[in-house]
DOKOLTI-699924 format. One line per field, with one value per atom (N, C-alpha, C): residue number from 1; atom name; x, y, z. Coordinates in steps of 0.001 Angstrom, whole numbers, plus 500000, padded with zeros to 6 digits. Atoms other than C-alpha are relative to their C-alpha. Layout:
% DOKOLTI-699924
nr <- c(NUM; ...)
atom <- c(CA; ...)
px <- c(X; ...)
py <- c(Y; ...)
pz <- c(Z; ...)
This chain:
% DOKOLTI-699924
nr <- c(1; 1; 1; 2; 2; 2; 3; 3; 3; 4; 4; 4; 5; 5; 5; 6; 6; 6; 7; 7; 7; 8; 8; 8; 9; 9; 9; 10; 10; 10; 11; 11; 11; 12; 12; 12; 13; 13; 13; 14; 14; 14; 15; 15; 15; 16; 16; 16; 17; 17; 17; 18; 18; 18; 19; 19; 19; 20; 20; 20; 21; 21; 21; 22; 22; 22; 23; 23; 23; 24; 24; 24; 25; 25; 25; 26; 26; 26; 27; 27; 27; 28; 28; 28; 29; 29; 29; 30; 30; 30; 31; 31; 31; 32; 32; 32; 33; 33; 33; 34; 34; 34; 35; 35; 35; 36; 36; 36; 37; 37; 37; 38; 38; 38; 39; 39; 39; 40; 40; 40; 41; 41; 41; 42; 42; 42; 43; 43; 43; 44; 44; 44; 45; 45; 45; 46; 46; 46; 47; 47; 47; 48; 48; 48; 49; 49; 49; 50; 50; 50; 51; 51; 51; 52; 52; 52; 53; 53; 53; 54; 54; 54; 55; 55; 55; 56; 56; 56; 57; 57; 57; 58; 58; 58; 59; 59; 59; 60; 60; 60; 61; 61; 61; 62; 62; 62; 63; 63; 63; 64; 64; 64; 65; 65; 65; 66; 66; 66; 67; 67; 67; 68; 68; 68; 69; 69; 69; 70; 70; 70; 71; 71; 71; 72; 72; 72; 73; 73; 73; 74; 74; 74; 75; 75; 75; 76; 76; 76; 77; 77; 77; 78; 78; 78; 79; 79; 79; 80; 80; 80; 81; 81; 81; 82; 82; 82; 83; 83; 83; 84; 84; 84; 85; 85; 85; 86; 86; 86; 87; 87; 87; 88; 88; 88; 89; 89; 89; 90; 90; 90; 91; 91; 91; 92; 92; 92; 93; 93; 93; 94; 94; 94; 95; 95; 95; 96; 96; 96; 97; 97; 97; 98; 98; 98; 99; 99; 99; 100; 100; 100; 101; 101; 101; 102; 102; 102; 103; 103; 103; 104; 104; 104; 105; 105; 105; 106; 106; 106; 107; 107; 107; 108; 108; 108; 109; 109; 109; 110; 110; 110; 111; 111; 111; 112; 112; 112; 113; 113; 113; 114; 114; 114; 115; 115; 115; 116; 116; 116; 117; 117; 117; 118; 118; 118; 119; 119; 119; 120; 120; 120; 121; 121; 121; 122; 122; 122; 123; 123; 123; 124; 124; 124; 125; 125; 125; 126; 126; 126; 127; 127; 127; 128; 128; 128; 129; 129; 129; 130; 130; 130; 131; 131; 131; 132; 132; 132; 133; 133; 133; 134; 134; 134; 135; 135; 135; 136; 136; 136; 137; 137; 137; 138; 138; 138; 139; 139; 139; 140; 140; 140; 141; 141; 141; 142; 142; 142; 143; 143; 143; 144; 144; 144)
atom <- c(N; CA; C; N; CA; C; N; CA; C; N; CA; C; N; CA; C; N; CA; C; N; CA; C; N; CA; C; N; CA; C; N; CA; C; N; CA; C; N; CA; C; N; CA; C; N; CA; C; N; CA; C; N; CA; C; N; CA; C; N; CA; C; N; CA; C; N; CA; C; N; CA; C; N; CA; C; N; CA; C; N; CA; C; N; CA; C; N; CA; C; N; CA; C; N; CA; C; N; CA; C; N; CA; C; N; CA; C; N; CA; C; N; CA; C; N; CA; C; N; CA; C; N; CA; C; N; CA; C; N; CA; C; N; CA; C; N; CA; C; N; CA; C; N; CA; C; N; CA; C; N; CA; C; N; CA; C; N; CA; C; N; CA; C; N; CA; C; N; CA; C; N; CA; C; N; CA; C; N; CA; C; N; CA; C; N; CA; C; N; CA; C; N; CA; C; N; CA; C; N; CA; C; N; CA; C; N; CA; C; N; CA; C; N; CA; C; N; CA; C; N; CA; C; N; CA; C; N; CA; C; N; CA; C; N; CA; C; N; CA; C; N; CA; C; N; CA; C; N; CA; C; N; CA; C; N; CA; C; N; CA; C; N; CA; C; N; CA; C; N; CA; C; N; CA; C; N; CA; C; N; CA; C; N; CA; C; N; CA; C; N; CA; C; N; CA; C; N; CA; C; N; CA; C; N; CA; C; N; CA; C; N; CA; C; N; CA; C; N; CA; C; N; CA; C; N; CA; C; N; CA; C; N; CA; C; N; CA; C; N; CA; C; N; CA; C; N; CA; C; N; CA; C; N; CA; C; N; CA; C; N; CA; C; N; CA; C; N; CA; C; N; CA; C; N; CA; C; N; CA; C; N; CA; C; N; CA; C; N; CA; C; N; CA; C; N; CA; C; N; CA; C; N; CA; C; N; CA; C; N; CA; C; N; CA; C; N; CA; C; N; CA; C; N; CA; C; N; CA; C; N; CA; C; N; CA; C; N; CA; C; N; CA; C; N; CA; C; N; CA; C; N; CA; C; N; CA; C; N; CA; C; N; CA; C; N; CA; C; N; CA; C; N; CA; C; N; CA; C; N; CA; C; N; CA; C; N; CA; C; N; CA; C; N; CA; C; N; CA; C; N; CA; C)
px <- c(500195; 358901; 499144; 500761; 356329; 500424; 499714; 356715; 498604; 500930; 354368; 500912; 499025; 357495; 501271; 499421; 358916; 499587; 500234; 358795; 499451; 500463; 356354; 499386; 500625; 355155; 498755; 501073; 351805; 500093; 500002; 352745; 501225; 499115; 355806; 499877; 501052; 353901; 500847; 499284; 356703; 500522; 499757; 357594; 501641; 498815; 360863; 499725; 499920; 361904; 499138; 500396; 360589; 498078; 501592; 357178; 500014; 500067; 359020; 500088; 499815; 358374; 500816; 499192; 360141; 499588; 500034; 357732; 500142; 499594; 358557; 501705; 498911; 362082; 500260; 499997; 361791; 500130; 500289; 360383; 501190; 498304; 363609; 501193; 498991; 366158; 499729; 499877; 364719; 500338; 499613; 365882; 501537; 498830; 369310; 500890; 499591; 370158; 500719; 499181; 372721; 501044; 498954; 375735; 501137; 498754; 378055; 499517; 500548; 376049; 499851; 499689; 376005; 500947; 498668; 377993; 500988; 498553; 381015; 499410; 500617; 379583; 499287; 501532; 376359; 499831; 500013; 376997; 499670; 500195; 376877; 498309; 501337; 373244; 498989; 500920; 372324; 499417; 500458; 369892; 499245; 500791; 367783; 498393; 501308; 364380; 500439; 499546; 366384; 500987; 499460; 367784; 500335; 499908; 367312; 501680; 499645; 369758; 501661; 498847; 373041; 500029; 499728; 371695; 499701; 501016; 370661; 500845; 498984; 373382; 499989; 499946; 373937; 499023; 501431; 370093; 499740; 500921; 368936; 500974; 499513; 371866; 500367; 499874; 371453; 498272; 501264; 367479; 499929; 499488; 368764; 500556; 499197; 370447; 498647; 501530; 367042; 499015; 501106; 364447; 500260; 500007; 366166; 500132; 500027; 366193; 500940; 498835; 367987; 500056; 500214; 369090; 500829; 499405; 368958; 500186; 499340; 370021; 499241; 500945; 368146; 501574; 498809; 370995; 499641; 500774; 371071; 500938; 499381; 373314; 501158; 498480; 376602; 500790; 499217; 377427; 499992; 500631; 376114; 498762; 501405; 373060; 499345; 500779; 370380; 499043; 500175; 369864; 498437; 501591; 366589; 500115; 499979; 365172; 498855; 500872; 363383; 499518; 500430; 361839; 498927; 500989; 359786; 499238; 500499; 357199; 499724; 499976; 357612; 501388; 498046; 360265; 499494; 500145; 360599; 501487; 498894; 362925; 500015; 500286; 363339; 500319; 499545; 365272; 499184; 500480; 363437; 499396; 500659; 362416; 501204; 498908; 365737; 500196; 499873; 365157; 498599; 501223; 363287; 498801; 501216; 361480; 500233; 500406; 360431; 500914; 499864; 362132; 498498; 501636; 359248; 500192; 500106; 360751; 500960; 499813; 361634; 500425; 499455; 362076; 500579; 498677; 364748; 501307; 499044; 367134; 500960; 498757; 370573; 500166; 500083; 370999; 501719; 498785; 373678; 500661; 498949; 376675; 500416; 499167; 377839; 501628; 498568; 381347; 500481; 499325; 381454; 499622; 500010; 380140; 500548; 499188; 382000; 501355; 498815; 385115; 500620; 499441; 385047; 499758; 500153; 385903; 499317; 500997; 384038; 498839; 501528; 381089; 499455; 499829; 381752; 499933; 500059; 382108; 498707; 501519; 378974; 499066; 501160; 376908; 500328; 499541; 378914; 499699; 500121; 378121; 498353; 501140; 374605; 499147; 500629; 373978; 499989; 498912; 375543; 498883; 501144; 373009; 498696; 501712; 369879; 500146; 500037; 371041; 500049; 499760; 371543; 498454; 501689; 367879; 499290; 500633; 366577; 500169; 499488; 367920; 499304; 500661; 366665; 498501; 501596; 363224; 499265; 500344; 362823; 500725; 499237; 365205; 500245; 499157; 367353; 501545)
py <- c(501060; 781441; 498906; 501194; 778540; 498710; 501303; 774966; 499956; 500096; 775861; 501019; 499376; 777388; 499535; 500592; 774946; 498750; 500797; 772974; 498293; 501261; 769491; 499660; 500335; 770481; 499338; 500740; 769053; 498920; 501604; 765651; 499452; 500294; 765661; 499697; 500473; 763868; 498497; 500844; 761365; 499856; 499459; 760451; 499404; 500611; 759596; 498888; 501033; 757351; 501014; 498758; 760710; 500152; 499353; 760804; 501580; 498986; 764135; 499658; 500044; 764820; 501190; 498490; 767239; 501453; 499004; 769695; 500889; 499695; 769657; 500924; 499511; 769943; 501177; 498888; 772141; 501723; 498456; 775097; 499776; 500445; 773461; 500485; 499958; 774149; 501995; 498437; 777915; 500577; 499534; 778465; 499525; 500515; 776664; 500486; 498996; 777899; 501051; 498634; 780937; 499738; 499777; 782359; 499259; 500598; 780181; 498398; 501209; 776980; 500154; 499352; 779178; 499409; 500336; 778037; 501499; 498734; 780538; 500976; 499486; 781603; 500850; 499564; 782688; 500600; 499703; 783997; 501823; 498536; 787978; 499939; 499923; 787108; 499357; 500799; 785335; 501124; 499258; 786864; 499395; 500908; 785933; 500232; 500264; 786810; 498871; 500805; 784310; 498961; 500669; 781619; 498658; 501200; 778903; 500323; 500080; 780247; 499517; 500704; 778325; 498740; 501350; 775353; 498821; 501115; 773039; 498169; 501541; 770058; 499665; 500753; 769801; 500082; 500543; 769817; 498426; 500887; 767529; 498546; 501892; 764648; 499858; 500093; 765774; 499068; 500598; 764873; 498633; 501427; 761656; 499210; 500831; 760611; 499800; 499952; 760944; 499286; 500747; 759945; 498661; 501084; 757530; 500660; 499340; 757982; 500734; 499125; 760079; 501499; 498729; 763411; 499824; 499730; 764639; 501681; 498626; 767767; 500352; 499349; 770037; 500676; 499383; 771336; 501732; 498469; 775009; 500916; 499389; 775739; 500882; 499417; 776859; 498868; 501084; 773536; 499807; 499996; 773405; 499151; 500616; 771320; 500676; 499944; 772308; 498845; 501347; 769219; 500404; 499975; 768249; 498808; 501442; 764774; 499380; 500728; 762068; 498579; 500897; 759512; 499198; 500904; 756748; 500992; 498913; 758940; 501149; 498831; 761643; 500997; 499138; 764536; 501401; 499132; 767419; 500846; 499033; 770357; 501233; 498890; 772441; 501128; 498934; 774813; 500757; 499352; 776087; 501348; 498218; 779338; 500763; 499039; 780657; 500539; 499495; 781225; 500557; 498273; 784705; 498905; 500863; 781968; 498489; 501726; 778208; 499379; 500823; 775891; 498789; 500636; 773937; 498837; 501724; 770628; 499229; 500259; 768471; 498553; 501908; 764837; 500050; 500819; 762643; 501088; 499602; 764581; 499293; 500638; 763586; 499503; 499756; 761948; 500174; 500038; 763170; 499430; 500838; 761513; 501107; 499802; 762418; 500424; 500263; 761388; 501543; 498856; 764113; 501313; 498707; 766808; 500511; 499347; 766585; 499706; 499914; 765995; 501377; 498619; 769800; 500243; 499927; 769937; 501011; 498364; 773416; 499468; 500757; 771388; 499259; 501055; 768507; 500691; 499755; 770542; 501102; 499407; 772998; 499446; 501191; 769924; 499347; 500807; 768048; 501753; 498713; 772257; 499506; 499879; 771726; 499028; 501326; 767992; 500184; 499951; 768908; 501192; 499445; 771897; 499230; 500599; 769970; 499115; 501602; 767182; 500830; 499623; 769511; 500408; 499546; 771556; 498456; 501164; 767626; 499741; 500741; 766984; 500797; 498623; 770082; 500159; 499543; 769873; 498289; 501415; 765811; 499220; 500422; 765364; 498941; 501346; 762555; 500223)
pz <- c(500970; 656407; 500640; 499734; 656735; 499130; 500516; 655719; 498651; 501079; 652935; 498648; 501212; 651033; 499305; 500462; 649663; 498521; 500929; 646235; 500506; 499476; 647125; 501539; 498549; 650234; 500624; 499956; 649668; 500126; 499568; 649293; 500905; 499440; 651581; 501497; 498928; 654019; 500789; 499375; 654843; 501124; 498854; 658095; 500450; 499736; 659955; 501445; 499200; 662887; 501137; 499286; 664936; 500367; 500538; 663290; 499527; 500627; 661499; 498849; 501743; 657839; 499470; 500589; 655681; 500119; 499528; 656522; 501612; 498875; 660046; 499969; 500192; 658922; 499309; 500549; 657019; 500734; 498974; 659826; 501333; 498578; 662269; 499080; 500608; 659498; 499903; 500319; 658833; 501141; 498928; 662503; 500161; 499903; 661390; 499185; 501333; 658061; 500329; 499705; 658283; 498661; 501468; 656084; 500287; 499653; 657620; 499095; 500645; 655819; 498798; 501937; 652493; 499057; 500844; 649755; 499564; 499893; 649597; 498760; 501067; 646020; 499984; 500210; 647087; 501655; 498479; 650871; 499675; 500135; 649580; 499807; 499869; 648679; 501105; 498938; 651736; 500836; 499042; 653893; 500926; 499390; 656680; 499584; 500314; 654533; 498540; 500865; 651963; 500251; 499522; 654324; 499215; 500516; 651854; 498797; 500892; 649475; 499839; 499877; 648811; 501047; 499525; 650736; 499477; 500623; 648741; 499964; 500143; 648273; 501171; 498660; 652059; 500755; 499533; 653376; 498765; 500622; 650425; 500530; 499037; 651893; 501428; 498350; 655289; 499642; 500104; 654067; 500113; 500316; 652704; 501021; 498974; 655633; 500921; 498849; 657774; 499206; 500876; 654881; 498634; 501128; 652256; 498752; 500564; 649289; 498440; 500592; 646398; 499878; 500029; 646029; 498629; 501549; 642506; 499611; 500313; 640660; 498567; 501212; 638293; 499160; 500841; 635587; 500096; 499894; 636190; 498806; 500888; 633224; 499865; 500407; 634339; 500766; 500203; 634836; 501930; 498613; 638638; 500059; 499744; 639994; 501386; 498551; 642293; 500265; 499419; 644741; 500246; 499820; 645557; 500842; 499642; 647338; 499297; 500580; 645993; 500579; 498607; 648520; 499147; 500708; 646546; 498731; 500985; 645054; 500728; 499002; 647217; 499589; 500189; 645358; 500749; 499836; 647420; 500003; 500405; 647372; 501481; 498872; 650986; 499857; 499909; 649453; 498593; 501294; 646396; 500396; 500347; 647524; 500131; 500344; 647107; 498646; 501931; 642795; 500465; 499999; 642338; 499012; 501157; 639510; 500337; 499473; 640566; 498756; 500894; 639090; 499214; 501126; 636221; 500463; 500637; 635832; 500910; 498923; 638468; 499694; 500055; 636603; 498857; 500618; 634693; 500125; 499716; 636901; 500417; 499776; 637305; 501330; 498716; 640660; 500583; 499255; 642661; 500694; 498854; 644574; 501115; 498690; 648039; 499900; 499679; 647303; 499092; 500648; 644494; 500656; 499347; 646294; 501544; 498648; 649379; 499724; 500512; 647492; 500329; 499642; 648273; 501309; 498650; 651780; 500842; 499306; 652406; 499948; 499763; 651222; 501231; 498981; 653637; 501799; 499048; 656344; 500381; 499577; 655855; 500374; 499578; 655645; 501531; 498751; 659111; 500685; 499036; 661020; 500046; 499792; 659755; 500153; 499712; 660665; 501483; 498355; 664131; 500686; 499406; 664738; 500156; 500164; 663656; 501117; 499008; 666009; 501448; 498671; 669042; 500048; 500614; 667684; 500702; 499707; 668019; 500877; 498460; 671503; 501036; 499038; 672834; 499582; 500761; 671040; 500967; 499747; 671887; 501078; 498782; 674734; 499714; 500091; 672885; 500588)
């Protein structure tokens, strides 16, 4: 996977305290991503040529915690959202190449809360495994 497979990668040109943007993160997370960061739901379809899939809520407010921001949710019609981020005018999506078909429409999405999605402690803790790799990934990449 390249950082050119993801929904907004063209303009996701934002940077952090690092001088990384989302597409940096992006090619650090496809070496982080696994079935243990899957949502329980969606772990039989995880693969590693489909690493993005079932991550989407806990990258887009791991994103948020690094870039600002909101993370919003596309309605996917069984009463589920797929997260996204939205950084001024900058919306990108790291995980969008996990739908066999792109999602179209990307605005006057709902924005998501934190509090409700880690209300489910499996959530809370996929996202705290996969804040905890990226940060070791970053220590060992940038010697913080």
């Amino acid at each position: 996977m390249k950082n050119t497979d993801f929904y907004g990668f063209e303009t996701a040109g934002i940077k952090d305290a690092r001088g990384l943007t989302p597409r940096d993160y992006y090619d650090i997370l496809t070496g982080i991503w696994c079935a243990e960061t899957c949502a329980p739901r969606m772990r039989s379809e995880w693969s590693k040529d489909n690493v993005t899939k079932g991550q989407c809520s806990i990258t887009a407010f791991l994103m948020q915690d690094i870039f600002g921001g909101k993370v919003c949710g596309v309605p996917l019609g069984d009463g589920n959202y797929h997260c996204f981020n939205v950084v001024g005018d900058c919306v990108f999506d790291l995980t969008s190449a996990q739908f066999a078909e792109p999602i179209s429409n990307y605005e006057n999405c709902v924005e998501q809360k934190r509090e409700i999605h880690f209300a489910k402690e499996e959530k809370r803790l996929r996202y705290e495994y996969l804040k905890s790799e990226l940060m070791k990934t970053l220590a060992g990449k940038y010697g913080e």
